[in-house]
C-alpha positions in Angstrom: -65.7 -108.0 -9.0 -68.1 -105.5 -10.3 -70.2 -105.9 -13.7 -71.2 -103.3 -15.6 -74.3 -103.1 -18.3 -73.6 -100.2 -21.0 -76.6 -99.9 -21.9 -79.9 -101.1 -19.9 -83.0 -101.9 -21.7 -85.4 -104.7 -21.6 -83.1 -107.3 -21.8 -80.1 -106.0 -19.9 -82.9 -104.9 -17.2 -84.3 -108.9 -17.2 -80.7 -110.2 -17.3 -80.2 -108.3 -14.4 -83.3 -109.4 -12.6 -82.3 -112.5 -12.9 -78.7 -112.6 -11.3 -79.3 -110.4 -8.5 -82.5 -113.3 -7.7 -80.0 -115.9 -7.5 -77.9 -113.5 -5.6 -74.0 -114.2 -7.2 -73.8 -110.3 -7.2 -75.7 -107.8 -4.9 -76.7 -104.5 -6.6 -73.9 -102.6 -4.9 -71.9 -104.8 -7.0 -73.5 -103.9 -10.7 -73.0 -100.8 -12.4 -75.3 -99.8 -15.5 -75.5 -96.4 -17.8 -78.4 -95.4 -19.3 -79.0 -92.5 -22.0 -80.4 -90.5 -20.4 -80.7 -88.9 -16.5 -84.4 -89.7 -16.1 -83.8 -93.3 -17.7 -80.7 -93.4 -15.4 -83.4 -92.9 -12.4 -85.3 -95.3 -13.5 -82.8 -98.3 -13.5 -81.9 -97.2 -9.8 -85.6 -97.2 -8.4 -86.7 -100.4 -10.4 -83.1 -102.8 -10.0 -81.5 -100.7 -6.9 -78.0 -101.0 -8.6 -76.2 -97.5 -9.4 -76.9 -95.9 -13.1 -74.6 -93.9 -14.8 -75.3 -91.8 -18.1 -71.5 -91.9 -19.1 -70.7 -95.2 -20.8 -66.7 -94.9 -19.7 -67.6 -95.0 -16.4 -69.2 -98.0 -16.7 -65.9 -99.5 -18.6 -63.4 -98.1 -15.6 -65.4 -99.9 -12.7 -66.4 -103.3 -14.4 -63.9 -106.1 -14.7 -66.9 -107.4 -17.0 -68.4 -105.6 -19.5 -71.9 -105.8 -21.0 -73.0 -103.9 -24.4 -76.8 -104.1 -24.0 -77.1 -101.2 -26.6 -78.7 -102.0 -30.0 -76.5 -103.0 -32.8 -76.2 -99.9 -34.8 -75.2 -98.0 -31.3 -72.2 -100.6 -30.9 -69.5 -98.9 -33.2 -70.2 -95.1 -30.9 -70.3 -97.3 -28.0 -66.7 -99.2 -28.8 -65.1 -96.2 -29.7 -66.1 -94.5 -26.2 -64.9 -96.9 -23.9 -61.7 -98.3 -26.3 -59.3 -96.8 -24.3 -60.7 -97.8 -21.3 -60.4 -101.8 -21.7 -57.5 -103.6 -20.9 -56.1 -106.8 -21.5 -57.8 -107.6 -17.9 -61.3 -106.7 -18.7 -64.1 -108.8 -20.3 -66.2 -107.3 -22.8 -70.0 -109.5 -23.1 -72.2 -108.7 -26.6 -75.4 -109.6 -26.2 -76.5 -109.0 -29.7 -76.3 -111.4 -33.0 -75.6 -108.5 -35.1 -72.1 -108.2 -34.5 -69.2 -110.7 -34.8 -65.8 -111.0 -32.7 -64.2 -110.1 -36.5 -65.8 -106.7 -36.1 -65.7 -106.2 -32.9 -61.8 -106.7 -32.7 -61.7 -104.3 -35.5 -63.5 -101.5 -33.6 -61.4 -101.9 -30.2 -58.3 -102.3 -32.7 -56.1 -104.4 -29.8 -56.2 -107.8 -28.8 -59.4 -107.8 -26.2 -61.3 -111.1 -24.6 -64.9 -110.7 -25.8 -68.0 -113.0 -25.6 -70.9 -113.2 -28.0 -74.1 -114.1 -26.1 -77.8 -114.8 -27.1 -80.0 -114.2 -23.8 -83.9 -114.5 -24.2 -86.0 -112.5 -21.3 -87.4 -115.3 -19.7 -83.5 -114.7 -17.9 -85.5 -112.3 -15.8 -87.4 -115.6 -13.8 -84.0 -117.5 -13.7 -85.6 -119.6 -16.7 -83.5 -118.0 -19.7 -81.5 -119.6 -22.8 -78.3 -118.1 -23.5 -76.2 -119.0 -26.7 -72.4 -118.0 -25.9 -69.1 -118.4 -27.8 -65.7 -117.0 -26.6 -62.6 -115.4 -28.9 -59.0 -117.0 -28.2 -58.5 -114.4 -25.5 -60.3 -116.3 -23.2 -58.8 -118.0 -20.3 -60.6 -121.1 -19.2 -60.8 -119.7 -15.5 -62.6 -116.4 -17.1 -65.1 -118.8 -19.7 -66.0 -119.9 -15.6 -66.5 -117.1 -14.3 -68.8 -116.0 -17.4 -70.9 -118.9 -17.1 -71.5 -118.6 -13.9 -73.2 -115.1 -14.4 -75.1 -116.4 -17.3 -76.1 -119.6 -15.3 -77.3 -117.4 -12.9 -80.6 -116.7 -14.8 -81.1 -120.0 -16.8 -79.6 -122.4 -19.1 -76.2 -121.8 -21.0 -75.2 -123.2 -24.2 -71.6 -122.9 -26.0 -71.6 -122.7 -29.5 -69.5 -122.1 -32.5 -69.3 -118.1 -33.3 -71.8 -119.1 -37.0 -74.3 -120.7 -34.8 -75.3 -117.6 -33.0 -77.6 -116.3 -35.3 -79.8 -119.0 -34.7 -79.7 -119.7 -31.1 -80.8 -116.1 -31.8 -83.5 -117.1 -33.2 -84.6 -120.1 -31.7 -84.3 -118.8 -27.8 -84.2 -114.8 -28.1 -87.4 -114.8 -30.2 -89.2 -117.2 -29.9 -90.6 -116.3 -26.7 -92.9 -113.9 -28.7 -93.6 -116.7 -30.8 -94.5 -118.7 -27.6 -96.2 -115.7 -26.1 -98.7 -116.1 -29.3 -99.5 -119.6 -28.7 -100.2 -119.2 -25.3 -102.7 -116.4 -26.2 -104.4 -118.4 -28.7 -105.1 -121.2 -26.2 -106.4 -118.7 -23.8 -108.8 -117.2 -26.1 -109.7 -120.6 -26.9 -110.4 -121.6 -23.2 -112.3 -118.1 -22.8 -114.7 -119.2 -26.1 -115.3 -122.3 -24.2 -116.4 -120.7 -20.8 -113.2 -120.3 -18.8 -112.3 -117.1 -17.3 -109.3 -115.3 -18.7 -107.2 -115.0 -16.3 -107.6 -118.7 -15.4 -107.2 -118.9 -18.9 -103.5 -117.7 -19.6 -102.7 -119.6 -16.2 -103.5 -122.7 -17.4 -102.2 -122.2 -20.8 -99.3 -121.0 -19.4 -98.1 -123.3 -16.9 -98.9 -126.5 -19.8 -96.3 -124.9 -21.8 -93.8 -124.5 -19.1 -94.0 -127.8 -18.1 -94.1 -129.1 -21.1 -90.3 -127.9 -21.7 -89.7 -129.1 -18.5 -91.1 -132.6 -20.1 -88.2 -132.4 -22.9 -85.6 -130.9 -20.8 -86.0 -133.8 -17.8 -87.3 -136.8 -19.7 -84.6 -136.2 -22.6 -87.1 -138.1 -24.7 -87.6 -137.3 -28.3 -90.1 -134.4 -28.5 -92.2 -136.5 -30.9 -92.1 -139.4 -28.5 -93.9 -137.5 -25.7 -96.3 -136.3 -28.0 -97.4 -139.7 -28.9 -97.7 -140.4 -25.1 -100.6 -137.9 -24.8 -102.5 -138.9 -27.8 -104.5 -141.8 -26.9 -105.8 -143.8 -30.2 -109.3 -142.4 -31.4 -108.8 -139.7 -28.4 -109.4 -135.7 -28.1 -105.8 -135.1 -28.5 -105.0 -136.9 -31.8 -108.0 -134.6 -32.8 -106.5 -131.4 -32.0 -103.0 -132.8 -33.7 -104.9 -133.3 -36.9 -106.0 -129.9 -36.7 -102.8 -128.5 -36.2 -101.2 -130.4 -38.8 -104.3 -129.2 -41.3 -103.6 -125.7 -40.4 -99.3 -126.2 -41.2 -98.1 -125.1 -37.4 -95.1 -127.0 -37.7 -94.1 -125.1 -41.3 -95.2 -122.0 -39.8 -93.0 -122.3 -36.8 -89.9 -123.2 -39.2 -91.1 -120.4 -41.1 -90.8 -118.2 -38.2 -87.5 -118.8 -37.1 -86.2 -119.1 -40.7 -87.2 -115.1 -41.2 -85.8 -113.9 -37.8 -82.3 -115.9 -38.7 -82.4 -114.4 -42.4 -83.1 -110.8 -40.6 -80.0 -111.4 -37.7 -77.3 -112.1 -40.3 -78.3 -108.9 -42.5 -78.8 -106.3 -38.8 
């Protein structure tokens, strides 16, 4: 089976990363086009799979289909490669922008698509991908999907009006993350640490800290409470936090990017 990226920025480039790591396709096996013949280059030297700059090729050697293009490129890109996708072929969004109503619309036939939501951290096996699936879908083909997307993190199905904001929660809020981390860096640094220490530590107490929820499967709030000891130096920084309204401006956050992906 071959699978083919149309399309192969940042994320298509990390989603890649990540599968070829846990090795359930070898390059010779993936297929990507990029715009242009330097870009093209580029893919080849930095993944090793074979780059294209003709988006049909991409839909006559893949049995499964990736549009890693940005949203207002998906209409030019659907009406390229229309003619090209059978009833065996499996067509993967991996944008919130556009929904299966649309997408049917553009291919104008009956065609098995899949909505997904990756985040970059797919490119260290450690990504969050939302997915839903149109009626077209067999349930041997939804496992054969999943198994690609497991491939560089955690899957989760949901309905098609929920992708906005898995969107939103996972794809952004790495930058959101990113932030944070860089904050308590600069905080460390102020206090005498050395940055690159810094960003290490900082790092790592985030990571395993979603580890922490993701393992324990105990209420966020109830591991919170674990770490602050009464009259301690954690409880301190809490009432700091609170003071300055993180957890409004976190809901804040993803609020914005949901309101922006249902208008893209």
């Amino acid at each position: 089976m071959q699978l083919g990226f149309i399309g192969c920025g940042n994320m298509a480039s990390a989603m890649i990363k990540g599968i070829l790591a846990k090795g359930i396709f070898t390059a010779e096996n993936i297929i990507a086009s990029n715009s242009t013949a330097g870009s093209a280059r580029r893919t080849e030297e930095e993944l090793g799979i074979s780059a294209v700059t003709d988006n049909v090729i991409v839909a006559e050697k893949a049995s499964v289909i990736f549009l890693g293009v940005k949203p207002d490129l998906y209409q030019t890109v659907i009406e390229e490669i229309k003619d090209t996708v059978g009833p065996e072929k499996i067509v993967v969004s991996i944008t919130p922008a556009k929904n299966f109503a649309w997408m049917e619309a553009q291919f104008g036939k009956k065609v098995k698509l899949v909505r997904t939501i990756p985040n970059t951290p797919c490119q260290t096996g450690e990504g969050m991908t939302g997915v839903c699936y149109n009626e077209w879908i067999s349930e041997t083909e939804i496992g054969r999907v999943e198994e690609i997307l497991n491939s560089f993190g955690m899957v989760e199905v949901l309905p098609e009006h929920l992708m906005e904001v898995v969107g939103s929660v996972a794809g952004s809020s790495p930058a959101f993350i990113y932030m944070i981390i860089e904050a308590m860096a600069d905080a460390a640094v102020e206090a005498g640490m050395p940055r690159a220490q810094a960003y290490r530590v900082a790092a790592q107490a985030v990571t395993g800290s979603g580890r922490m929820v993701l393992e324990s499967e105990k209420h966020p709030g109830q591991l919170k409470d674990e770490v602050c000891s009464p009259g301690g130096s954690t409880i301190a920084g809490v009432r700091v936090l609170e003071a300055q309204g993180v957890r409004s401006a976190m809901i804040e956050a993803v609020k914005a990017t949901v309101e922006r992906a249902k208008r893209l």
